[in-house]
Each structure stands twice: as C-alpha cells, then as structure tokens.
N, C-alpha and C positions, 0 to 999 in steps of 0.2 A: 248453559246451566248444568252444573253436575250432579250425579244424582241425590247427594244431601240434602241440594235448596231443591228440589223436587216438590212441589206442594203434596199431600196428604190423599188429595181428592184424584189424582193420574192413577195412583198406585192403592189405595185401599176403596175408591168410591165414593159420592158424593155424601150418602145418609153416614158414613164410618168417621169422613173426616169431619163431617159439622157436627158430629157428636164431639169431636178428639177436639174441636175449635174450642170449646165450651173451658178446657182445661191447658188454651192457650199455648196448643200442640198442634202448629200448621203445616211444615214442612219434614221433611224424612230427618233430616241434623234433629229438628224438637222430641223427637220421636223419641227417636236412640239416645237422647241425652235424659231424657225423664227414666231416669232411674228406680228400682224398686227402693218400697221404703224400707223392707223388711224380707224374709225369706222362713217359710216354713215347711215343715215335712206332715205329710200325709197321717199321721199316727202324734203329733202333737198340737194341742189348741193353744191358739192365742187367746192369751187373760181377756174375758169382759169384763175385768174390773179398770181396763184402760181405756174402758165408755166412757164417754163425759158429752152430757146435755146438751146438743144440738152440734156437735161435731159428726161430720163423717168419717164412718169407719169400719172397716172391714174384719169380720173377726171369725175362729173356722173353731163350731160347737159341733156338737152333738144334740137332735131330738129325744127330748124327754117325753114328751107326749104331745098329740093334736086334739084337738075338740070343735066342731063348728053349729052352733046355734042363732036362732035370729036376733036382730039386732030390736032392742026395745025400745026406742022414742022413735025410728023411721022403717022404713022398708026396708028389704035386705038381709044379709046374713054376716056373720062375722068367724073367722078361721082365727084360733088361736095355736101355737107354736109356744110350746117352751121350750126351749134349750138350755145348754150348759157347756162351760169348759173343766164341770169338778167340783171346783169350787163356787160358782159364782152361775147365778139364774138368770135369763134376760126373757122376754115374750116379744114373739112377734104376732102383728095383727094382718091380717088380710081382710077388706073387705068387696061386696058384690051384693048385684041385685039379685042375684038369684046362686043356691047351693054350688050346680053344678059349674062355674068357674075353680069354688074353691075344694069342689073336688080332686080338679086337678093337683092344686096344690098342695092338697093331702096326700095322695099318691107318690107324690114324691119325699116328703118328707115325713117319712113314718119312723116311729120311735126307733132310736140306736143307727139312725143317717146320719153320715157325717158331712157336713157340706162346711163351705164359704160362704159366709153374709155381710152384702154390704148395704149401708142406708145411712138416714141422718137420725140420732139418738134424739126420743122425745122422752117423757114422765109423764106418767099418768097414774095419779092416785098414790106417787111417793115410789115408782117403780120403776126402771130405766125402760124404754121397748122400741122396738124396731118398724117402721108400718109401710107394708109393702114394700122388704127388702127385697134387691134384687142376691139370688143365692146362684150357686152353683156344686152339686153332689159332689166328693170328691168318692173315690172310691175306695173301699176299706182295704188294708193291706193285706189280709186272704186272697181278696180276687186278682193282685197285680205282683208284677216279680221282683226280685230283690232291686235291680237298677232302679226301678219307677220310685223301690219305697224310700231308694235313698239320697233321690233326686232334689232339692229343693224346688218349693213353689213362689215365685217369687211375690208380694202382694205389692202394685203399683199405689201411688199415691192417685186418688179415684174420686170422680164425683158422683152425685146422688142418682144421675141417667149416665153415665159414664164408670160401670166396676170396674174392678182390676183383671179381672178374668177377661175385658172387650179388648181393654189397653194391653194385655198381652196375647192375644191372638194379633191385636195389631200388629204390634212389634215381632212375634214371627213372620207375618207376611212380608213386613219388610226387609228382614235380613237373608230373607231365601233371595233378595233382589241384589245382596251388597257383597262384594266380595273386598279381597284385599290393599287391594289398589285402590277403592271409594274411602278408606278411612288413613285421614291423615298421618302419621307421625310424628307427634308434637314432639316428644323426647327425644334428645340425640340419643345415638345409639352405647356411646362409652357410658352415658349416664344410667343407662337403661342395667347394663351389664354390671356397672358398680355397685346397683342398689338391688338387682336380682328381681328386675320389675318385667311382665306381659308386655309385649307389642300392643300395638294400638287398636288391630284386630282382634286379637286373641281377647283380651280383656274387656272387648262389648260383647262377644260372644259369652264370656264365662259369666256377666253383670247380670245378662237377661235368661240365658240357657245354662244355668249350671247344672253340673252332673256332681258335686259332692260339694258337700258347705265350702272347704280349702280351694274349689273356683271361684265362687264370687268374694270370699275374701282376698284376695289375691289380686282381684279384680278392683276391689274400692280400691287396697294398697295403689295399684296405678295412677288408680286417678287422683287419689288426695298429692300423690308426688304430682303429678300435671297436672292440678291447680294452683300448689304450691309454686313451680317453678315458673310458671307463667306469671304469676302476680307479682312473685319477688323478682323476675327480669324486668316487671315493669318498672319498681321501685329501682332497681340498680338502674336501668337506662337516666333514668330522672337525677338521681343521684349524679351519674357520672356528667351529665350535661349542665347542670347547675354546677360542678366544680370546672367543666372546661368553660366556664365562663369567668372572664375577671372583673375584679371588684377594689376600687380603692383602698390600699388599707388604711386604717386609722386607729393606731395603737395610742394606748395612753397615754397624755402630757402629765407629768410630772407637777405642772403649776396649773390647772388647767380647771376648770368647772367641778369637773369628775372628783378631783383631789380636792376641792374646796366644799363641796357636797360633805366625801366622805367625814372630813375631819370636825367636819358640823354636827354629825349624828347624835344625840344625845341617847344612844342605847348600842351595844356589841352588833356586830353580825353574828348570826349565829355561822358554826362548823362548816356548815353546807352550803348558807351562801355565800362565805369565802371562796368556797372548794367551784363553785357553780358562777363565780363573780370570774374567776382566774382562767376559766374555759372560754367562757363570753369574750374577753378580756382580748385572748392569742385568737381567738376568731375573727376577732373584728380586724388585728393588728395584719391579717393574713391577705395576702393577694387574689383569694378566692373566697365567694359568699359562704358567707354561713348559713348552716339548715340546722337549724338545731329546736330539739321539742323540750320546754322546763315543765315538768310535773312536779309538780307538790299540794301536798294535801289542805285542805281551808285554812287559810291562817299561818301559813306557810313563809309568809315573807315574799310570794314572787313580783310582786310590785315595785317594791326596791333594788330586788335585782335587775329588773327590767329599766329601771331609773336609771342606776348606775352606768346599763349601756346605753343606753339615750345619749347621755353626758358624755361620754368618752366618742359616741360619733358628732355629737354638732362640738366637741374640740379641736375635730379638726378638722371641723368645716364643714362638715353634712347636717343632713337634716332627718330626724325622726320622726314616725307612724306610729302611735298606735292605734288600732282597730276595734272597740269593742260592740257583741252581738247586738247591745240595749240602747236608748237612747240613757236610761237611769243609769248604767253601764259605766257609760263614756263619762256623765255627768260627772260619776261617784271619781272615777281616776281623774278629770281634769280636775276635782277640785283634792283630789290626795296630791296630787302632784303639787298642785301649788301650794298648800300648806307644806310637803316637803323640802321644798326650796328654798320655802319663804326670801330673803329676799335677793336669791339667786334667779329667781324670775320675772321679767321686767322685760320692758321694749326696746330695747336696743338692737341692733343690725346683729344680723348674724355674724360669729367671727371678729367680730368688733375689740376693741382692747379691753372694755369693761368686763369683768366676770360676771356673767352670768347670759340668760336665753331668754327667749320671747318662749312662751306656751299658749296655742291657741285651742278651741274647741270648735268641729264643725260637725254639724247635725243638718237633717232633712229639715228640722223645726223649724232653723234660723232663720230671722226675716230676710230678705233680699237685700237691704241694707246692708246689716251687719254679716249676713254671706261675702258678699261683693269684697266689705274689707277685708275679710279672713282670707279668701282666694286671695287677693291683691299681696298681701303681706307673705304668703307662702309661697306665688309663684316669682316672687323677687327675693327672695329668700330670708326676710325680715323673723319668719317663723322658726326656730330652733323646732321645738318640741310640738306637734300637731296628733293633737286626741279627736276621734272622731269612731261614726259606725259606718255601715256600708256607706252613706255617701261619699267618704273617702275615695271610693272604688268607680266615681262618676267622672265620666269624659270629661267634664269640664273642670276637675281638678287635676292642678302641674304643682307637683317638690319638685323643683329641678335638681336640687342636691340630695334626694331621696338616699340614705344610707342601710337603715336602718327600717324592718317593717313588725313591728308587734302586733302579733294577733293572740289577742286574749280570749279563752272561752272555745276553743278551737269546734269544741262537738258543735257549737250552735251553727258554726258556718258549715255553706261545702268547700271544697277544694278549689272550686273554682275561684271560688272569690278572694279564698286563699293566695293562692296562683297570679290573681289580678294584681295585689299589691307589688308581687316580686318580680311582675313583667318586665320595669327596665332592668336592663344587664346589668349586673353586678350588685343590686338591693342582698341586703342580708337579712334572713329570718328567722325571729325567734317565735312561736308559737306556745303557748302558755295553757295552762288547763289545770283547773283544782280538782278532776275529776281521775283521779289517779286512774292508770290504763295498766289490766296486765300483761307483764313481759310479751305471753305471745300477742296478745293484739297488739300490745304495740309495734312488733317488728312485723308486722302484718300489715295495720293500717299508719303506720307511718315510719317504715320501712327507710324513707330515701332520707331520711332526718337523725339526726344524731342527737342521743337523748341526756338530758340529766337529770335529778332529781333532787328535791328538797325533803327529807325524811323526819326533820325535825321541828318542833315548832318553839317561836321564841317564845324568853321568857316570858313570866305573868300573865298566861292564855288561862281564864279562868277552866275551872269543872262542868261540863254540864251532863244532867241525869236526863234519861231519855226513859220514859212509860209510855206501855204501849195500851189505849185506853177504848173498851170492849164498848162499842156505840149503840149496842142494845140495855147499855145495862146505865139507866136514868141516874141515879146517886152518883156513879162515876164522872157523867159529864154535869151535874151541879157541883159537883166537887172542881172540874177545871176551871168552871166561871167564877169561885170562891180562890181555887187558887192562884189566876190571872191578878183579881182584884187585889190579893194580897201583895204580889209583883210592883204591882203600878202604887198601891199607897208607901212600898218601902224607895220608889224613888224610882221604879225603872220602868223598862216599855216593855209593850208585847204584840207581837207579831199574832192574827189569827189567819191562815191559809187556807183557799178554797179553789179547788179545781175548776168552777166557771162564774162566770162573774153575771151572768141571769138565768133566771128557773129554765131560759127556751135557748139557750144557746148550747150548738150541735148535740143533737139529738143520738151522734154516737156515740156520745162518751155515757150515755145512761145504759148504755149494752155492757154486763159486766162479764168481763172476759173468764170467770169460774163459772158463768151460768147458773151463779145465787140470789136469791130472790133479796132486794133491797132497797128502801127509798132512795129517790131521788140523789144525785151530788149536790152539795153546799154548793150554792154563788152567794159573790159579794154582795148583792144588793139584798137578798133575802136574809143574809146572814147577820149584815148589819143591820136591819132593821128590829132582827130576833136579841140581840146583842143587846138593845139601846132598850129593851125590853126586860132583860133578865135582872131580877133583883139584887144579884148580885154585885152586877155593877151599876147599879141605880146611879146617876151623878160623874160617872165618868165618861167622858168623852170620848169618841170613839170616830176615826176616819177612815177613807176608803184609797187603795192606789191600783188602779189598773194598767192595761198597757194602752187601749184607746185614749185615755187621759190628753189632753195638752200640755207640753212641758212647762208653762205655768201652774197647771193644777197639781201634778209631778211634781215639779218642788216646791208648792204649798203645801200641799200634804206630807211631803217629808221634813220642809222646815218644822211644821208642826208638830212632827211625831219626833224628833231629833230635840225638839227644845222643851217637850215635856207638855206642850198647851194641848195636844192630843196623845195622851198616851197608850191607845190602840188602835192597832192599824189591820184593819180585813187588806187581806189583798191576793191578790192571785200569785204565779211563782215568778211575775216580774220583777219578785224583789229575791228571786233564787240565788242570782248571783252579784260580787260585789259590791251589794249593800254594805256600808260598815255605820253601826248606831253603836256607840262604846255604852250603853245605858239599857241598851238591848236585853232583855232576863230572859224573856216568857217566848215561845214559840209553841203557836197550836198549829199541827197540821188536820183538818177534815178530810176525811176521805182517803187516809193517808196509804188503803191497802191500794189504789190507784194512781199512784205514781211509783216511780222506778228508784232505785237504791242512792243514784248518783244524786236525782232530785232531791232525794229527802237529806241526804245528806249535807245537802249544799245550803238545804233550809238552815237546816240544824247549825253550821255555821255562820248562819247571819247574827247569833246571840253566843253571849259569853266573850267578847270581844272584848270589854274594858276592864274594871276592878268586882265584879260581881260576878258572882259564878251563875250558867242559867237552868233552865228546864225547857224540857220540849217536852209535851203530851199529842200522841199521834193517835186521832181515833180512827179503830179500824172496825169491817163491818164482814172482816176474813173469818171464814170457820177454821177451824186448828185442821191442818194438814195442806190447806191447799200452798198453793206455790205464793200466792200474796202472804197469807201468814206469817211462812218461813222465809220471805224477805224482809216481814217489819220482824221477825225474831232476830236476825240479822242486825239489823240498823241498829235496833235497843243496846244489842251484846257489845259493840266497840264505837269508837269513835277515828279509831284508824281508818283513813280511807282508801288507804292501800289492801287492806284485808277486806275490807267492804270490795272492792273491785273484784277482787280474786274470787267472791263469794257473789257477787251479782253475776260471773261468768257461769257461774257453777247453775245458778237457777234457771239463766234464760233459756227459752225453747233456742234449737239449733238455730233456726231461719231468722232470728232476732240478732244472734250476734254481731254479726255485723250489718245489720237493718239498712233501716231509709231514712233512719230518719236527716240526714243531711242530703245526700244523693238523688232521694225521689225514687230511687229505683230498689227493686230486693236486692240479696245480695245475690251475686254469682257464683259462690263460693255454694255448691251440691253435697258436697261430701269431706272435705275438709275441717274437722273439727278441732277449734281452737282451745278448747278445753283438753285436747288429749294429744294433738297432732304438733308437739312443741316438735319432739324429736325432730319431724319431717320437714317442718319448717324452717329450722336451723340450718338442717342440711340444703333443701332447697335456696338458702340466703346463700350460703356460701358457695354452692355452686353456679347460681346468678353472677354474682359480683365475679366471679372468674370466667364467664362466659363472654359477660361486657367489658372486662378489662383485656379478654384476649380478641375480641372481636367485637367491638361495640356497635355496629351493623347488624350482626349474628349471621351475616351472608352465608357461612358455613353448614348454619343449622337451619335451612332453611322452613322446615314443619315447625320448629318453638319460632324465628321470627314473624310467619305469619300468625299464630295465634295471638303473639304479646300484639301482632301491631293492630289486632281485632278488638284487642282487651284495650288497647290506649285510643280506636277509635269512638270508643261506648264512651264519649269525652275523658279518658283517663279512670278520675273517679268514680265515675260510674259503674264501673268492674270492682271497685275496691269497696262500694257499697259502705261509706264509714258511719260509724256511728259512737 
C-alpha cells in the first residue's frame, strides 16, 4: 500500500479521521485532493452577505459587542455575539444551563476579536445568525510579523462538526509525512515546461501552505492543466480507437431511397442542413465510423437530417437505430418517420428491388406477441429503420446489419448506454440534442465526437412571447386561465406544466434550493382538479399525461389533445421533448423558477410549431436577485438556445456543470472551470491528440497513463460527470 491509500485513521487517529469520514475524506490521496475553497489574509473579512439560509459557511468578522442574559420560556442562559465584516451584521447565539460556560466564551470573544466562524446559517425573527459556531481567534496583525500577515489562510470546504481550521491542521500533519517521491507526476515533463507549470510536489504544497497569493495561484493553474489533460486524453484515446476500428462504408446511391426521399420533400432544406446532410453524407461513405454530435436548437430540422442518413445506410444494405430517452419519445419519431416517407415505408425485405424500407418500433410496452415479431423481422433483417428507447440496448435484441446508431436527446442518457449501441465494430454514430451545448463543454464532454450544428430554423416557425408571471400576485394568474381559454376557443391547445404529478411525491423537491418560504409544487392531479374548477374555463375539457401512464392511455390522451376533443393537457415535463402538436399555442409552466434553462426551454418549444404563433406564461415564486430569477429573466429575453446555453453556464453553481445527472456520480472536475478555462482546455485538446497520436499507449508518460487509465476505470463516464 503506498502512502496515499493510507487510511486517515494510521496517521491522524481514530476521533480525527471519523470526523474527516463525515466529509467523505478516508484516505491520505482524499485528503490532499480536497482542496481549499477560498484563501484569505488576516487583516481582510469575508462578506456575510454570502450567507445564505441553512448553508455552511465560514466567514472571518470582527466582534461588535457580547451580552449574556437568561433565557425566558426555560432554564438557562443565552450569549449573544454580534459581529461584522463593515458592512453587513450577523449574531451569534450560544446557549447553557448555567452563565459560567458562556463565560468562557465571552472571554474570548470580546469586542474588536478578530476570528473565523464557521456553522449552519439559521433566521430568526427576519435576521441571518449563527448558533453555536464553532470559531477560531485569528490574531491581529500588530501582534504577528510581516510573513504571517502576508501568508494566506486557506478556508477548507467544511462541515458543521468538521471547520476549516480541523481540516487544515489535518492536512499539515499529513504533508510533514509526504515527501516527493509520494506524489505522482501526472504531467510529462516538456509539457510542464511549455506551459511554465509547478511539479506535482511543489503545487500541493503551495495549494495548502502558501506563503504569497502568486503560490496558490500558480498552484490551481497546475491543476486545472491536470485535469484538463487527463480528460482530454481520455477523450483522444476513445477517439483514436473508434477510428482504428473499420466500418462498412455506404455512400450514396444515386437511384436509391435517399434520392427518392429527397426529391419528395415538399419544402427547401434549409443552409445548414445541406452543409450538415453533406458531412453525414462523406462519413458514412468512409471506411471508418463516424462519431459525430448534431446540435441544433428546437425546431431545428434535426430529424430529417437524421432521416436522410438512415436512408443512405439501409441503401446499401444496413440497417438503422434510433434511440429515443421516452417511450412518448420514440412514439412521436416512429410516427414522424412514417408520415415522412409515407409511402416509401412498407414491408418489404431489406435491400430488396422495390424502393422503399420496413420501419418498426420497439418499446418495453409491447406485448410479447407483437415484440416476438419486431425481434423476428430485425434479426433477419426484414427491418430497414428500427425506432425504439432503451430496450433497443437488451440482450435479447440482434440488427445484424446494424450501420447506423441515432441517439436522440443525448443528456437524458449516460454514456454507457450510449456506448452499448455502438459496441459492434464498425456502428456509426450520430448523437442529437436540441439542448444547445457550449463550445467549452462541448469539447469537454464530448470531446471524442465530431460536432456540427444547425443555427437556423426553417421557414414558417411561428413567434412565441414568453411572460414571466409573479405567483403571488392572484389577478395575474386569473388572467392565465382567461388567457388559455381564449387559446383553445380560437382553435388551439394548451400545454399546463407541473413539476410532480401528486401533493406527496418526493418530499425533496419541496426543499427550495434559495431557502424561500413557499407553497407547495403544483401536481397534475391537484392541478387538474383546480383547473376543471376555474371559471374560466368552465366547459372545457381538460386531460392529464404522465410518465407512469400505460402507452394506451399515452396515446389516448394525446390523440385527444392533438385532435382538439381535449384541448388541455396537465402534464409533467414528459411532454419536454419531441412532442410536435402543430395547433399547440398556449404553454403554462408552474413552478417554473424550478426547473433548469434547457427544461424550459424545451417546453417552450413544444408550441408555435404550426401556423399560429404561441405564448408561454411561466409562473415564478423567485424574489428578484436570486439565481432562479435571473434564469427565468434569461428564458423570457431570447428564444435562442444557443445564447440560453452560454447563459445557463454563466448561472450554474461550479459543482453543477458538469453534474450527475446522467453519470450518478459528481463531477471530478475540482478546479477546472468551464466558464473561464476555454484557453486551457484548448491547449490541453491539442496536446492530447498529439500525445495519442504519437504514442497511443502513453507508455512514454508513464504518470498521465496511469491517471487517464484511473479516470477510464470510474467506467469512462464517470470521470466526465456529463450533463
């Protein structure tokens, strides 16, 4: 064992490390990687105005005054603490059964103390306060010498029995134990010297022990290049292995499906997807798979591109995938598909001399019967075109001519299952997403894929106005239910959105993450009830679509809402993507400061789709400032969702960028920021790819191949944390 994987408890004690356990810090490696969050000097406070309600946090005041009197509804007495950073007041409370505890703690903290506080932010009575923080004196910079005042103090990320002040005595005692030889060298050495970066040593030492601000910057610099360079090696390695693999190629026939499609179209391609048809096109035609990622914004056309190469692989002779996250998903493309065809879609053998394809659809739904035939038909290769959601990804399905793999909706999967489609050798993949990604994350989290994009949207895509509608304020939301009904009597539908579909399902989504006091979230079944109730729509009918549903009651309910005998529909955000209702007008989101930029966005494009321009009304229950707010001020201001991406980067907390939510796991990415670290990123791509192309092993570099091959055994993905 080396001394890294050392457990906590050999070297610091058994009460030190079941504290450090608590924040998921067991071994010597967890230690030294939990990094400070922040660095401050003895003579300046951190703002308490970056309190926020039931968060821990550490913050370094000054005592304004102490007072300790008894407490009035029980025994006891109570120590009050006020402090300050200048500007901004916080109180802390101590309490005891008797004075002389908290005399100590007056002693200590007597007016014009400067200490470190840390604890969990409560309110009381409309007032932020602290209650029985744990502190630590710092000492004024009269009594200490110039080095000490100009030393930074690092503040650890910290729990409520676990301050920053425990976790860095920790981390001293450990680096008295580690010399230079214990810490690996991830970075080759010419790399190191190119970019003017620390050693691997030197830069844990300057992280936790700086002696001037210019060491522990110096220090993240290292590390944002070694995390960068290890995740873009991993994406190069993937890249390069997916191309030394071959792949049938299957360029376009001239007489062929593909060409009988096109010439059918009764509308232009738009610009881009010529420019995005003609890339597709020399990829398929090529002896090696394609990895390529199509981004475009709602309503973008990527369906028909994605048709297009279908076509052009079962002409010649394979067979296409695609994958979608939903089962309404899969539904909505198998029957676009075949209205697109119309009647180039038919039963005939694959390959066969008649123009045209078999299109099936396979879902977990399906009875056993009509499963049995659908396997039957695709593993003889009767199926051209096969739509389907994860069950696609089940043992007991065989494409033996598999060519082609579309995966739509990318963020809904992980990678793995990504991955599972393109397992036989030589599959080509396309990966689709209306969730516009930017630049940096995308060469980030899909890095090994070759991107293009649809920027434009075709013609006759109506208008839609987006208000964003204050949920305290009654006249405004009587005014949505007058102006829905107005919607549906001119001819169209309307969409009402609700984040859970009963008053008692998961009991965390009622925790709101600003820590503002507010009713309940809207469910469908509550909602619709309140709905069939409101005057204003007295008479009109009103349905519900969930995702528990049966795919019978799923498409009853959207026959219904599609042919106008129901025209409103509660439903949760299983109708977020791919839905198309060309009659579609009205979009209500509830609760709309809780969901995310991409979500609402995705709403917002389920309407406006046919000859009617629409409205979406999003109520929110955000007070002006917080970070929900200035995401629906966001949403309302464009309908680009390329500029919405670049703008939902800019809001999210760091640890969200590249989240869990596909992966399950956080991300790994410590200091690395995507909002700001393009430069580094860049550089780190390009010196990947030339590390793998000059030694695809890395045998050479031995410290970057063991860490990438660390990072690709957290199953690959798991390192990449996408989202």
């Amino acid at each position: 064992m080396s001394l890294l994987e050392t457990p906590l408890e050999r070297i610091l004690g058994a009460r030190t490390a079941k504290a450090l356990d608590k924040l998921e810090l067991r071994t010597v490696q967890d230690l030294i990687d939990h990094a400070p969050r922040r660095y401050v000097h003895r003579g300046e406070l951190v703002p308490l105005s970056r309190a926020v309600e039931g968060e821990n946090v550490t913050v370094v005041a000054r005592v304004l005054d102490t007072s300790v009197r008894p407490m009035n509804a029980r025994r006891g007495f109570i120590l009050k603490v006020m402090i300050s950073d200048g500007m901004y007041d916080m109180s802390l409370t101590f309490f005891a059964n008797s004075s002389r505890p908290l005399a100590f703690h007056q002693s200590k903290l007597q007016k014009g103390t400067l200490a470190t506080f840390s604890g969990t932010v409560s309110s009381y009575r409309g007032s932020l306060q602290l209650t029985h923080p744990e502190y630590q004196v710092l000492e004024d910079e009269d009594d200490i010498d110039e080095a000490d005042i100009a030393r930074p103090l690092p503040l650890y990320p910290a729990g409520v029995k676990v301050p920053t002040w425990t976790i860095e005595k920790a981390v001293g005692a450990v680096l008295d134990q580690i010399g230079p030889d214990d810490i690996p060298e991830v970075l080759p050495e010419d790399y190191r010297k190119r970019h003017g970066l620390l050693g691997a040593y030197e830069a844990l030492l300057a992280l936790h022990c700086p002696k001037t601000d210019n060491d522990w910057k110096k220090a993240q610099e290292r590390k944002k290049h070694e995390e960068a360079l290890v995740l873009q090696t991993v994406l190069a390695q993937r890249s390069h292995e997916a191309m030394a693999t071959e792949s049938v190629p299957r360029p376009r026939l001239a007489n062929g499906i593909a060409a009988e499609f096109d010439s059918g179209l009764p509308f232009a391609l738009t610009t881009g997807q010529e420019k995005v048809g003609r890339e597709i096109e020399r990829d398929l035609a090529s002896d090696r798979p394609m990895n390529r990622l199509l981004q475009g914004d709602v309503g973008s056309g990527k369906t028909i591109v994605a048709l297009r190469a279908m076509l052009q692989v079962v002409d010649g002779g394979g067979q296409a995938a695609l994958l979608a996250p939903t089962e309404v998903l899969a539904e909505q493309h198998y029957r676009s598909i075949l209205a697109l065809l119309g009647d180039l879609a038919y039963g005939g053998m694959l390959g066969g001399s008649d123009i045209g394809t078999r299109v099936d659809l396979l879902m977990g739904s399906l009875g056993a019967k009509e499963k049995r035939h659908v396997l039957g038909r695709l593993a003889g290769g009767e199926t051209g075109i096969i739509v389907g959601t994860h069950a696609l990804l089940s043992d007991t399905v065989q494409i033996p001519f598999l060519s082609l793999a579309v995966v739509d909706e990318q963020h809904r999967f992980g990678v793995d299952q990504r991955d599972a489609l393109r397992a036989s050798a030589g599959v080509n993949l396309l990966v689709m997403t209306a969730t516009p990604i930017p630049r940096t994350l995308a060469m980030t989290v899909f890095g090994d894929l070759d991107v293009s994009e649809l920027t434009e949207l075709p013609g006759g895509r109506q208008e839609v106005s987006t208000t964003i509608v204050p949920a305290t304020k009654q006249a405004w939301v009587d005014r949505v239910w007058e102006r829905v009904a107005e919607e549906v009597k001119a001819g169209g539908r309307a969409f009402v959105i609700c984040p859970r579909i009963t008053p008692t399902e998961d009991p965390a989504l009622l925790e709101d993450p600003e820590g503002e006091s507010r009713p309940p979230l809207a469910s469908v079944d509550e909602m619709t009830e309140q709905l069939r109730n409101t005057p204003a729509l007295h008479g009109i009918p009103i349905g519900t679509l969930t995702g528990p549903m049966s795919p019978e009651e799923k498409n009853g309910a959207m026959a219904a809402f599609q042919s106008g005998e129901v025209p409103i529909l509660v439903a949760t955000t299983v109708v977020e993507v791919g839905v198309d209702v060309p009659d579609a007008t009205a979009m209500v989101i509830l609760d709309a400061d809780r969901f995310g930029l991409s979500q609402l966005h995705q709403l917002r494009g389920r309407i406006g789709r046919g000859t009617k321009p629409g409205i979406c009304l999003a109520f929110s229950w955000a007070p002006p400032g917080t970070i929900a707010a200035e995401r629906l001020d966001a949403f309302a201001s464009t309908r680009d969702g390329f500029v919405l991406a670049d703008r939902d980067l800019e809001l999210r907390r760091e640890g969200d960028v590249l989240g869990a939510s596909q992966s399950g796991t956080r991300s790994h990415l410590k200091f690395l920021n995507l909002r700001k670290d393009g430069e580094i990123i860049g550089t780190a791509r390009a010196e990947a790819v030339n590390f793998v192309e000059t030694d695809p092993t890395l045998a050479t570099w031995s410290g970057l191949r063991d860490a990438v091959d660390h990072a690709r055994q957290r199953t690959e993905t798991d390192y990449l944390g996408r989202n």
